[in-house]
Backbone as a ProteinNet text record, in pm:
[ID]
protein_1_A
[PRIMARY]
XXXXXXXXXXXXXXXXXXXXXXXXXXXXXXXXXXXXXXXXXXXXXXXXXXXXXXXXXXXXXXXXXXXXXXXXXXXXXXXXXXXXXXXXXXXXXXXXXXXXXXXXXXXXXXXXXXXXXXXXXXXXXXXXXXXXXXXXXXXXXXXXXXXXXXXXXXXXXXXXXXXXXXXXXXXXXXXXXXXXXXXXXXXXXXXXXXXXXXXXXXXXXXXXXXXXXXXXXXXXXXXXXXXXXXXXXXXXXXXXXXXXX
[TERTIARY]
85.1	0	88	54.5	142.9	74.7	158.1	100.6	50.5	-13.7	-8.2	-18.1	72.6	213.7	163.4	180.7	189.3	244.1	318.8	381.8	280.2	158	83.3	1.2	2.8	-94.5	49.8	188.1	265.4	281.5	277.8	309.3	189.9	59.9	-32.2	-57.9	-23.2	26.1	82.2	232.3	389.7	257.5	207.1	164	54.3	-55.7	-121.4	-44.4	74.3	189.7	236.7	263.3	341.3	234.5	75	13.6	-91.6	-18.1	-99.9	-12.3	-44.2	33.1	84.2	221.8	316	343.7	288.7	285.9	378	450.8	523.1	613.4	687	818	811.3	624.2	645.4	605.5	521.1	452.4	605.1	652.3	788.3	865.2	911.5	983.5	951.3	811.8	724.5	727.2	721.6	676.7	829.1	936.7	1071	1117.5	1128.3	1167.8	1075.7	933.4	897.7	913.1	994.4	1057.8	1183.9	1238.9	1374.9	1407.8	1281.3	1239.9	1210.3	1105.2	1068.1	1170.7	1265.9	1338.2	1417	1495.1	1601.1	1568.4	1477.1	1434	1427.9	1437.6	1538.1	1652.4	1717.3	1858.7	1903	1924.3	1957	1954.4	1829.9	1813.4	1873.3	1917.8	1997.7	2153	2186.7	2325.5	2336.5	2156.2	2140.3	2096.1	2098.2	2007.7	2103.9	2229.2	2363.3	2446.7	2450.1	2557.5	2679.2	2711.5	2830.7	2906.4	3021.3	3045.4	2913.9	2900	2721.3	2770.4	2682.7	2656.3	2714.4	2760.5	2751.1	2650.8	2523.5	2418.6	2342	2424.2	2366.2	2436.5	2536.4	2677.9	2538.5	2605.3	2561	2370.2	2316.5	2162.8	2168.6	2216.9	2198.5	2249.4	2428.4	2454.1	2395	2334	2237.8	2089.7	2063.8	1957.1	2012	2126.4	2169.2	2174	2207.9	2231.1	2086.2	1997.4	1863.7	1815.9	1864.8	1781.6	1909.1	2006.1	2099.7	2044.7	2037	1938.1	1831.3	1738.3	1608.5	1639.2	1747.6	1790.3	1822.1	1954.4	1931.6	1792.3	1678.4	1598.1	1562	1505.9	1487.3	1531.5	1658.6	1771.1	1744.4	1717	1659.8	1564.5	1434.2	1320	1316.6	1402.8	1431.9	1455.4	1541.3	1627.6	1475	1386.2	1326.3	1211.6	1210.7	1095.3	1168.9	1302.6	1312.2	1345.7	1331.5	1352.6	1466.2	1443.3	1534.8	1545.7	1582.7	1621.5	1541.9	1609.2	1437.6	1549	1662.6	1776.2	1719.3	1683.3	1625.6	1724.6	1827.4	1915.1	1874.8	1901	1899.9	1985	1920.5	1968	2114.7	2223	2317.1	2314.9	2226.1	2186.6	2114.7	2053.1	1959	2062.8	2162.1	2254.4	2368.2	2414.2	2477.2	2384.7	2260.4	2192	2197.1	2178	2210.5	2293.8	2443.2	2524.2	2572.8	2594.4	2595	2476.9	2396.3	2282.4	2390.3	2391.8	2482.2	2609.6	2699.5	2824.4	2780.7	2687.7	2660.7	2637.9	2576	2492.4	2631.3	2733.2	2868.5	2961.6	2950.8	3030.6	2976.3	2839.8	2816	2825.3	2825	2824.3	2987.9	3071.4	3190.7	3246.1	3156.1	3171.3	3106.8	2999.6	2939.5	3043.9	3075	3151.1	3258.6	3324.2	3412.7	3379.8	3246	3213.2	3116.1	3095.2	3070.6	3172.4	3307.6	3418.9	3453.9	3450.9	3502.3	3484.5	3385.8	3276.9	3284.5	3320.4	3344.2	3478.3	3596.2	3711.1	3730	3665.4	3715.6	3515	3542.1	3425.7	3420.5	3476.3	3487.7	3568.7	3595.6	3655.3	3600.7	3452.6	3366.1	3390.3	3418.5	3462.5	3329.2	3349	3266.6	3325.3	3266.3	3332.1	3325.9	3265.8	3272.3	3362	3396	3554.7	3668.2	3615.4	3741.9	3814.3	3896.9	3958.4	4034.1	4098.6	4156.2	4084.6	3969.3	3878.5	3775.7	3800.1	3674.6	3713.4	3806.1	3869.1	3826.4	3871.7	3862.6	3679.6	3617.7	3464.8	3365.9	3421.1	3399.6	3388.9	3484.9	3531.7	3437.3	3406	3346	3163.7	3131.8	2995.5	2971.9	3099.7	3055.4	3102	3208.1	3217.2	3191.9	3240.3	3213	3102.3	3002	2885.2	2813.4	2824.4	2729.8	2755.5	2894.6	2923.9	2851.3	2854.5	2792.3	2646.2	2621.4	2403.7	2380.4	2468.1	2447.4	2408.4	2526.4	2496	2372.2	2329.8	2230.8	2076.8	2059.2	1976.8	1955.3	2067.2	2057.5	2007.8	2120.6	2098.9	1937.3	1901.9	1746.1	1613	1624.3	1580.4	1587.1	1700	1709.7	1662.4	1662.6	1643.6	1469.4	1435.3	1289.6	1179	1296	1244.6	1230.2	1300.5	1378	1188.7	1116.8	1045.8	861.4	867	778.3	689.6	548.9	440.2	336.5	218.8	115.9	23.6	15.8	-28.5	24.2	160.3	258.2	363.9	344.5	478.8	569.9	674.8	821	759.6	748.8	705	657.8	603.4	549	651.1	609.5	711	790.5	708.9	749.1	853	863.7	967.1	1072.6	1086.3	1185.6	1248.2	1194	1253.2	1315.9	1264.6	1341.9	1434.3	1429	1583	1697.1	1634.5	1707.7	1774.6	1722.3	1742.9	1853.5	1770.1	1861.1	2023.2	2028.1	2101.6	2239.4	2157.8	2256.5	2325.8	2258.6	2262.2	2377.6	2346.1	2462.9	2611.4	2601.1	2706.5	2755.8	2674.6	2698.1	2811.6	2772.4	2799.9	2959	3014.6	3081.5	3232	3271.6	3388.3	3406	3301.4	3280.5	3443.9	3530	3658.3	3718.8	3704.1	3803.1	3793.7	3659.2	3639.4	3624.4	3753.6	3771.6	3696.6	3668.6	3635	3552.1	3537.2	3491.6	3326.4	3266.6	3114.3	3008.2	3068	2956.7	2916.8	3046.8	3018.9	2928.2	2889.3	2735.4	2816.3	2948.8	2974.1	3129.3	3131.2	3277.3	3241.1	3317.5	3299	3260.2	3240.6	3130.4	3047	3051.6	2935.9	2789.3	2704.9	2562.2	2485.2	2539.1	2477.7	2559.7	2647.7	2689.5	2669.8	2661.2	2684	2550.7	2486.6	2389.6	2293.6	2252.2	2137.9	2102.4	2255.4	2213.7	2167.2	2242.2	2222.6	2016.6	2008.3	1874	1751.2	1837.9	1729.3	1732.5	1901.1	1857.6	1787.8	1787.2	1739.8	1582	1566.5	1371.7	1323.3	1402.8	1397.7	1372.3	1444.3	1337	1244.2	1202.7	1085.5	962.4	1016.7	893.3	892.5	1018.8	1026.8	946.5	959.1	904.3	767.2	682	592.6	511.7	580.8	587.8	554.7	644.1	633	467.3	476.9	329	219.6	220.9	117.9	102.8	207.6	217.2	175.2	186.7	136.3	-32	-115.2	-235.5	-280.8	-240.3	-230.9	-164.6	-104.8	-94.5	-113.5	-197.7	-286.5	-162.8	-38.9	34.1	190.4	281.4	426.7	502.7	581.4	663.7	803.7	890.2	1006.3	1146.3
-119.7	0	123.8	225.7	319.7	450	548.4	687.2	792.9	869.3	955.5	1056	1071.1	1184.4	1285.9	1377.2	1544.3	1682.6	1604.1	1700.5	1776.3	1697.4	1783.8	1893.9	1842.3	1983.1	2052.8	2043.4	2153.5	2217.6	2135.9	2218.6	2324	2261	2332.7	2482.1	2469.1	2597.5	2689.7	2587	2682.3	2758.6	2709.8	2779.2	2904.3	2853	2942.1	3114.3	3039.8	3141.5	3246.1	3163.1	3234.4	3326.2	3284.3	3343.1	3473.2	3467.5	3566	3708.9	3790.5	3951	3967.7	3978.4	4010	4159.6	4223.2	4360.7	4384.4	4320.4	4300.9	4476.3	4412.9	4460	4611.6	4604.4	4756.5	4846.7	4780.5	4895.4	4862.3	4783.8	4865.9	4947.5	4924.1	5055.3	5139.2	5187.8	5310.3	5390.2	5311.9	5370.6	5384.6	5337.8	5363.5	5478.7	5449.6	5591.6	5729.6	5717.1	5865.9	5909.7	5800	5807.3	5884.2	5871.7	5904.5	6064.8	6076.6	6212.2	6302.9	6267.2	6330.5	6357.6	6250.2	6276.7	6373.1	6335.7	6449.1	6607.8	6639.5	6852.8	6843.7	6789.6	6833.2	6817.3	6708.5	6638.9	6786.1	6826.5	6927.3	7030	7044.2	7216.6	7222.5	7127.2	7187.7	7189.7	7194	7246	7434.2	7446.5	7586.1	7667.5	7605.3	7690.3	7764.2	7754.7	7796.4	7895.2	7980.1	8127.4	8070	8011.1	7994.6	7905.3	7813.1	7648.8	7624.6	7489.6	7417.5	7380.1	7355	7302.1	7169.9	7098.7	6967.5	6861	6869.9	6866	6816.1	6990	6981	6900.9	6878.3	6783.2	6631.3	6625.8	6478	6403.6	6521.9	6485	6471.6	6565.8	6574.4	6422.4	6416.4	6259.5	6138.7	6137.6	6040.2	5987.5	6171.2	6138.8	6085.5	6089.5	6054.5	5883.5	5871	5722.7	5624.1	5722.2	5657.1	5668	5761.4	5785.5	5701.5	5701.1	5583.5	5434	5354.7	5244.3	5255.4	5329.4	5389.1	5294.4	5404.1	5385.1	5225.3	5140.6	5087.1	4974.2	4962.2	4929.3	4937.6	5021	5100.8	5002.8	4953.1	4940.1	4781.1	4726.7	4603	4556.3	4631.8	4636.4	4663.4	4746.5	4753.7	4650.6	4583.4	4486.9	4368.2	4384.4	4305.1	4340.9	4458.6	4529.6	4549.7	4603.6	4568.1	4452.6	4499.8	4361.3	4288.4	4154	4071	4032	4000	3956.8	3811.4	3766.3	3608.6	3495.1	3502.1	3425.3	3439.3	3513.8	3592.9	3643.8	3705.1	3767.7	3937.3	3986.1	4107.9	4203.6	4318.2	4388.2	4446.6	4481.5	4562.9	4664.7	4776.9	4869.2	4892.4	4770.7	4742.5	4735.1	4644	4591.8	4671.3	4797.4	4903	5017.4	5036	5119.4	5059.4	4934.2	4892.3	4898.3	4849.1	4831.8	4999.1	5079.1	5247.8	5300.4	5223.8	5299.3	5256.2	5103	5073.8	5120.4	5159.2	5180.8	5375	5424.4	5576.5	5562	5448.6	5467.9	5415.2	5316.9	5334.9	5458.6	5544.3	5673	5748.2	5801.6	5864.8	5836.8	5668.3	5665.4	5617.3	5663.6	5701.7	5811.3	5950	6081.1	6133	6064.6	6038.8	6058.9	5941.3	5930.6	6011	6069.8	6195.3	6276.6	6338.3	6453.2	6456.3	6385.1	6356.8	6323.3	6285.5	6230.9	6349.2	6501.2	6628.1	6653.7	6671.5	6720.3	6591.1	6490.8	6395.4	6416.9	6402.8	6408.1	6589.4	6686.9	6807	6906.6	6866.5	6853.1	7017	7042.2	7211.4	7346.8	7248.8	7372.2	7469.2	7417.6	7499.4	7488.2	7363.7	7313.7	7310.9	7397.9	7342.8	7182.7	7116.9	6989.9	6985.7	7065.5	7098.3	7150.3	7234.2	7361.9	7309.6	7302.6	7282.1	7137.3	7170.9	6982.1	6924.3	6805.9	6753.5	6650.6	6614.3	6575.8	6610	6754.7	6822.1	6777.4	6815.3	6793.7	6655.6	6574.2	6403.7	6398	6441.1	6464.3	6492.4	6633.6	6741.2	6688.5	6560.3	6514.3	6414.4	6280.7	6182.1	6264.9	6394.4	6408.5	6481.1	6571	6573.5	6496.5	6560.5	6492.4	6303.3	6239.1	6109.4	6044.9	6145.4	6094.1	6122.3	6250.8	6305.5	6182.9	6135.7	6062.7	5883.1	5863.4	5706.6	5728.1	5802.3	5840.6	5858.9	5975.4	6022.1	5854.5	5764.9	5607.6	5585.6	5545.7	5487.8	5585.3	5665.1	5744.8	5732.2	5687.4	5714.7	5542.9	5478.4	5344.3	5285.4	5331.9	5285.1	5358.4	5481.1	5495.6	5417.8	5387.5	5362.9	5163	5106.4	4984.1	4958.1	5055.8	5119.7	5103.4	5175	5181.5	5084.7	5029.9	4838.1	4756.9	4823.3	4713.1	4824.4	4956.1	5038.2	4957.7	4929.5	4899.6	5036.7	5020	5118	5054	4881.6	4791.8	4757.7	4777.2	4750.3	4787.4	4955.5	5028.4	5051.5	5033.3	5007.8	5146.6	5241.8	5373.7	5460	5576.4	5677.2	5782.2	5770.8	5821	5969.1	6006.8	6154.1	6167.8	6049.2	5972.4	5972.1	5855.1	5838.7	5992.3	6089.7	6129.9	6254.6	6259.2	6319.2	6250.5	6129.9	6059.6	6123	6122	6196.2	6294.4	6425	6525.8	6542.5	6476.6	6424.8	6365.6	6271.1	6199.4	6299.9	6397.7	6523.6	6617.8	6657.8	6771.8	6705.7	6605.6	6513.6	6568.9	6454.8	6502.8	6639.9	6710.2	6888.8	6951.7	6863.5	6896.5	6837	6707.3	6647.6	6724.7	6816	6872.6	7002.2	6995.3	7109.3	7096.7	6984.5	6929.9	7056.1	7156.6	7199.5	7390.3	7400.3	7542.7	7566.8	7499.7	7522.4	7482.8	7533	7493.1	7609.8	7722	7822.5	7799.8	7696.6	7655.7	7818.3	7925.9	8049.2	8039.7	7963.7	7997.6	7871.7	7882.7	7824.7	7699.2	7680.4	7566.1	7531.1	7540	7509.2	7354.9	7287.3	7150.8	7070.2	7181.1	7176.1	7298.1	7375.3	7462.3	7462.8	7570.1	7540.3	7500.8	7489.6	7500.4	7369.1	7324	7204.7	7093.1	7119.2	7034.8	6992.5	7112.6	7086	7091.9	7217.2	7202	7062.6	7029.2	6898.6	6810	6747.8	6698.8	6663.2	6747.9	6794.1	6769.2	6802.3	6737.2	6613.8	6596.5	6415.5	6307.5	6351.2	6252.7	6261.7	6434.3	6414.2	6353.6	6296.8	6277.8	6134.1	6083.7	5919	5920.3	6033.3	6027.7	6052.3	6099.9	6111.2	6005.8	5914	5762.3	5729	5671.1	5595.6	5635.2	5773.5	5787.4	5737.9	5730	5707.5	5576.9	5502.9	5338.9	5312.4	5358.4	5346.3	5359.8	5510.7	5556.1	5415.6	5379.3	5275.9	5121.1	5085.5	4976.4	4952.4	5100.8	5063.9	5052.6	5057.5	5014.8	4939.7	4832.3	4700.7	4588.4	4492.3	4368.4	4314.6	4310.1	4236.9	4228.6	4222.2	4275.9	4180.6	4213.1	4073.5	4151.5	4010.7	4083.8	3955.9
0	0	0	-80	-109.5	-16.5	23.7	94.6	-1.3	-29.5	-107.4	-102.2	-228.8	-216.9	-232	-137.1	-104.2	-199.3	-300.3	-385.8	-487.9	-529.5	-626.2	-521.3	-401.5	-339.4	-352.4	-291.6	-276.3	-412.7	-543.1	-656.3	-681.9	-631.4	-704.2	-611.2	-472.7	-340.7	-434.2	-482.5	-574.3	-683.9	-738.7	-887	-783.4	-673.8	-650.9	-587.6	-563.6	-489.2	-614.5	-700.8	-823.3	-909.7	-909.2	-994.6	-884.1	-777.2	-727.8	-707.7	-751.4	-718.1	-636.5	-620.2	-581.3	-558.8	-443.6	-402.8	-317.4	-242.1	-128.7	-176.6	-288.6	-340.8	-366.2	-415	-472.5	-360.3	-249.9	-121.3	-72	-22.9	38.4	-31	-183.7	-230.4	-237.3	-275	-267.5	-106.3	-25.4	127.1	164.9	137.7	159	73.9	-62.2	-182.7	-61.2	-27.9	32	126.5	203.9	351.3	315.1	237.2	195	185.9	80.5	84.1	192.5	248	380.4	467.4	525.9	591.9	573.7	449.9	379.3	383.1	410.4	413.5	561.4	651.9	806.5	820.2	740.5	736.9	710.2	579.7	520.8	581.6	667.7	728.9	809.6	911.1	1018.4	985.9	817.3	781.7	785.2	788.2	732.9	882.7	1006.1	1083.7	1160.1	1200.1	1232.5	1162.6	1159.2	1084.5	1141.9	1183	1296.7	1275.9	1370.7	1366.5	1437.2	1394.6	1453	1551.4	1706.5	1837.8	1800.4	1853	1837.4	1851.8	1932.2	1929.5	1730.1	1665.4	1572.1	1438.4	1474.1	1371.4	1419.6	1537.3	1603.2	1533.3	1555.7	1486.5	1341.4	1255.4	1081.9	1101.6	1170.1	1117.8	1149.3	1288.3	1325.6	1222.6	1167	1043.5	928.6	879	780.1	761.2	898.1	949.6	859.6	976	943.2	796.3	702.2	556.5	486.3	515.1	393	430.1	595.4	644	538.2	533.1	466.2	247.6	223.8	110.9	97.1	173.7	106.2	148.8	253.3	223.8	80.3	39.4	-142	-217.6	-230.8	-316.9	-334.6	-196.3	-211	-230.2	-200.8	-295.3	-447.7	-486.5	-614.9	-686.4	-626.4	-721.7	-755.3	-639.8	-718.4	-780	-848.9	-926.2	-1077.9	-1064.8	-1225.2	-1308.9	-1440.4	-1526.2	-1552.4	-1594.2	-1621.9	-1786.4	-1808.5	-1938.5	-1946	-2129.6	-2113.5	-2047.1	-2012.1	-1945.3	-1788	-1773.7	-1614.2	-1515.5	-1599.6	-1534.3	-1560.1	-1452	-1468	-1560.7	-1629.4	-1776.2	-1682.4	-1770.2	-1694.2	-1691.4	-1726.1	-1685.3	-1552.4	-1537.3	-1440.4	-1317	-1295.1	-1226.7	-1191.2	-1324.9	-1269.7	-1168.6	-1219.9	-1119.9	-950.9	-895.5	-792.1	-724.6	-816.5	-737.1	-741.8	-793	-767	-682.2	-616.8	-526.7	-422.9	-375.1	-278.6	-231.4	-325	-348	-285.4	-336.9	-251.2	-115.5	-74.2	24	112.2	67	158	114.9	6.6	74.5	137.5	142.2	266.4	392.9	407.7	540.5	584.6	479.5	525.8	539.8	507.7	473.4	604.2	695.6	793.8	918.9	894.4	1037.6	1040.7	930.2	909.7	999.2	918.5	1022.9	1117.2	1173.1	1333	1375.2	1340.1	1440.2	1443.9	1389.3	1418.9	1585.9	1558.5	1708.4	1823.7	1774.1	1896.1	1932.1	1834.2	1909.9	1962.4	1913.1	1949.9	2035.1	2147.2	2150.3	2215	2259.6	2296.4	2197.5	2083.2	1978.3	1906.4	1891.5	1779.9	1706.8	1635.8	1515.6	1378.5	1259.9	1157.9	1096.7	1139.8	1034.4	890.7	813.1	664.6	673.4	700.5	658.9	801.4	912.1	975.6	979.6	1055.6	1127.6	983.9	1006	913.2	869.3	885	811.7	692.2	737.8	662.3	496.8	428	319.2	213.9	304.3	300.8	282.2	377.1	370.8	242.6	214.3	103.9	5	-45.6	-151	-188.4	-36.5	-55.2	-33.4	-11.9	-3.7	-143.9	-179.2	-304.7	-422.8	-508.4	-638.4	-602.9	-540	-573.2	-558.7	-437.9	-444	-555.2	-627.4	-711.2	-847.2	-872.2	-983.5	-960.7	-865.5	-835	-792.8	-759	-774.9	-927.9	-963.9	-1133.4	-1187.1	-1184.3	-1278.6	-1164.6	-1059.8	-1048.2	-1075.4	-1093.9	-1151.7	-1341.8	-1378.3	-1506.9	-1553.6	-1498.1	-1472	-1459.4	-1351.7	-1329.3	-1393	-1477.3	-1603.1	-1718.4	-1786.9	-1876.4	-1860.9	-1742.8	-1697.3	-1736.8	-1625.5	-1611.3	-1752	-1820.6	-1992	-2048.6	-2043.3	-2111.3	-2075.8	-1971.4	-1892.2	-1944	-1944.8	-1941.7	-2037.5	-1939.3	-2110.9	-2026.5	-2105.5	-2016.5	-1918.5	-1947.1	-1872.6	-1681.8	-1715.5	-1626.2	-1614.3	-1579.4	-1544.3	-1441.7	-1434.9	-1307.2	-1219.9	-1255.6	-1223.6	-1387.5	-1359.3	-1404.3	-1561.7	-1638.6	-1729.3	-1678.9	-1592.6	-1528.6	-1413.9	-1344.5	-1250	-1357.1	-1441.1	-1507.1	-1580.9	-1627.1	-1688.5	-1554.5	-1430	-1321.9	-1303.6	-1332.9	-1289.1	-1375.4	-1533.6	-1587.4	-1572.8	-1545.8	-1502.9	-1386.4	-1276.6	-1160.1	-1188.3	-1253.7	-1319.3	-1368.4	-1486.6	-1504.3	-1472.3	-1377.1	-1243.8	-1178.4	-1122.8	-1011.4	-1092.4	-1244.7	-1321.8	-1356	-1374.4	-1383.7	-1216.7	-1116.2	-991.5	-949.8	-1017.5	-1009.6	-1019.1	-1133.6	-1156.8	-992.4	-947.6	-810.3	-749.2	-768.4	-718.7	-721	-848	-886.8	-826.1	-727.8	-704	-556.6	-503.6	-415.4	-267.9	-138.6	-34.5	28.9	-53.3	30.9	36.1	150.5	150.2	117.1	141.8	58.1	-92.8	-185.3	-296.7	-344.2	-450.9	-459.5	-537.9	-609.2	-694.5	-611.5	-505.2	-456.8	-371.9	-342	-356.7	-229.7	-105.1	23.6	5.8	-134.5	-127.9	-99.9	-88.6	-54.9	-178.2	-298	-432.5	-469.3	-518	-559.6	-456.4	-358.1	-227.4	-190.4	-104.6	-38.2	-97.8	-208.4	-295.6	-363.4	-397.8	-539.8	-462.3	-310.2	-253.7	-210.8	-185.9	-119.3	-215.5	-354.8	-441.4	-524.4	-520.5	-533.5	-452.9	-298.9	-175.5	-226.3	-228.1	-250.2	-395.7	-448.1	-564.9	-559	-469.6	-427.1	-372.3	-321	-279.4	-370.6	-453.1	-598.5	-660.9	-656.3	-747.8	-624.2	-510.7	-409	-458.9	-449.1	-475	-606.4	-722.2	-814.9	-818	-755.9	-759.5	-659.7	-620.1	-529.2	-622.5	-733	-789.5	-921.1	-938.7	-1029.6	-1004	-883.3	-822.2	-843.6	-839	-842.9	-975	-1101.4	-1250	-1273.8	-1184	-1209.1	-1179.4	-1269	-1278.7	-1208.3	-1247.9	-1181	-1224.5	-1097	-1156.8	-1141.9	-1259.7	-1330.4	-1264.7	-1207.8	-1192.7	-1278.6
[MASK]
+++++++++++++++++++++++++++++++++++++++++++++++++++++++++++++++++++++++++++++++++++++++++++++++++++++++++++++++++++++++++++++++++++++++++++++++++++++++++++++++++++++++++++++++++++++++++++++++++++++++++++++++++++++++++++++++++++++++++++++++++++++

């Protein structure tokens, strides 16, 4: 007498598993991409609320937020990976695969540009130290918050457009054609921001390379800028029957 075998209910589970919508991927990237955003317009402001060197108080919080919105990111990054397309091999496009690994690869220079400047204000805790312009960190900082970040977001921005595209029907879109083409934009800007290497350190002038305009502006609007993809990916979730990854 034979038992009988359990595998056609588990296959027929596998198929009910596989043919049912798969939302997981896109409400977390969506609700993460607008977290990203949100956070980022306090991150930013308390570079601006100080005429002075900042409290340490105020070094210590921006970097503590930063902490939490790159955590944030690469949440994002891993939801991502499984919203865009693959090829009919089912490997992911390399466009697709450079946008990732350049989301990741940002999200570890800031949080090595991070501990830069919060280690100002920790090791010099009564100097009144700006950690952008002062200390022998600031320099080392400047470099990894601007030009190299702006150049490894630039590819994953451009990257996950052009991926995005590879996959766009009107049935079942990655996000919103109006997303993608901010990535674009975004994408350019970063690059426009990148040569900043070469104008010096004086943070007043608007293109110097801890300036408020190459630095903090671009900055400020690439972060909210996942938050319109996040949003994006959300607005896109509810026009789709169902997402293929």
């Amino acid at each position: 007498m034979t038992t009988p075998s359990s595998t056609p209910n588990l296959s027929a589970s596998s198929r009910d598993a596989a043919d049912a919508p798969d939302l997981t991927p896109t409400t977390f990237a969506g609700r993460a991409g607008m977290a990203v955003g949100a956070l980022s317009v306090p991150m930013v402001a308390l570079y601006f609320v100080c005429s002075g060197p900042p409290p340490e108080w105020n070094v210590l919080t921006r970097s503590l937020l930063t902490l939490v919105i790159m955590a944030v990111l690469t949440a994002f990054g891993v939801a991502l990976a499984r919203l865009l397309p693959r090829d009919d091999t089912g490997r992911r496009t390399i466009v697709g695969q450079l946008a990732l690994v350049s989301l990741l690869t940002y999200v570890a220079v800031i949080l090595f540009a991070t501990s830069l400047e919060a280690g100002t204000p920790l090791a010099f805790p009564d100097r009144g130290m700006d950690p952008t312009t002062d200390g022998p960190l600031a320099a080392a900082m400047a470099l990894a918050h601007g030009p190299i970040a702006h150049l490894w977001i630039a590819m994953f921005f451009l990257g996950f457009a052009r991926a995005a595209q590879q996959f766009m029907t009107a049935a079942s879109p990655v996000v919103p054609r109006w997303a993608l083409r901010g990535a674009v934009v975004i994408g350019a800007i970063n690059l426009l921001a990148v040569p900043s290497l070469y104008f010096g350190m004086d943070a007043t002038h608007f293109y110097a390379v801890n300036g408020w305009g190459a630095d903090a502006l671009v900055g400020l609007i690439t972060l909210v800028w996942f938050g319109f993809i996040g949003l994006g990916i959300h607005r896109a979730r509810k026009t789709q029957p169902r997402m293929l990854t």
